[in-house]
N, C-alpha and C positions, 0 to 999 in steps of 0.2 A: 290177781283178783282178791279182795278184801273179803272174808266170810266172816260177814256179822254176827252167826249163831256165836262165832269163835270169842268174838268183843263182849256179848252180853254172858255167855259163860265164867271169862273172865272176871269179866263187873260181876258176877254175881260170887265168884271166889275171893275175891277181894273183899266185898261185904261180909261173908263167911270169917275172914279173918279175923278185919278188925272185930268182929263179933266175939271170934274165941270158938265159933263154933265148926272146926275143920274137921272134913273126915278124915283119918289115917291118913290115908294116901293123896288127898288134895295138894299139898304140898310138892313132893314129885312131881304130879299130874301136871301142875298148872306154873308155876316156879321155874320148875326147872327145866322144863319143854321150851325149845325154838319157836319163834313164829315168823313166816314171813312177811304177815303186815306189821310194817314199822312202827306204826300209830301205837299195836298191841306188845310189839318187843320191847319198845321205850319204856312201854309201862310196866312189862316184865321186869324189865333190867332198875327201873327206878324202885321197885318193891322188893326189888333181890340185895341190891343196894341197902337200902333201908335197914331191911332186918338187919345186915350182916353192922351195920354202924350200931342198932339197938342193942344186939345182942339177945340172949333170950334172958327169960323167957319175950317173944315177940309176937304179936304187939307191947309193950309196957306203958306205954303213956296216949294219953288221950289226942297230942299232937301226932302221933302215929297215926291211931284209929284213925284222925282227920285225915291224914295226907291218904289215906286208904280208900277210903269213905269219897272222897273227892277223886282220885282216880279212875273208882267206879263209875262217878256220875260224870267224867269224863269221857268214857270211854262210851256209855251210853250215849251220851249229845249224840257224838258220832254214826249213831245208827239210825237208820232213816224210819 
């Protein structure tokens, strides 16, 4: 079963990011945690990915932010 609260949490850590404005521990929290809906792993693993090619400090560049930014309101669509 997909749990939405889990997608819009997400989306909204992603926003956080590219913003620059993460708590401590968002990172861990949200990064580096498993999810069983695929929809939300892909985009875990696509942002896990990401950083580790940017490097830090991450986000760096404004095509980041984007692909972030856009993940988020991807992952939104998805929720009804």
């Amino acid at each position: 079963m997909v749990d939405m609260t889990q997608r819009h949490t997400f989306a909204a850590f992603l926003d956080r990011l590219a913003a620059g404005t993460l708590a401590d521990d968002d990172w861990a929290e949200y990064a580096v945690n498993h999810y069983p809906d695929e929809t939300l792993e892909e985009c875990r693993r696509n942002c896990v990915q990401l950083a580790i090619e940017a490097g830090e400090p991450f986000p760096r560049t404004d095509t980041d932010r984007a692909w972030l930014h856009a993940w988020a309101n991807d992952l939104r669509a998805t929720i009804p």
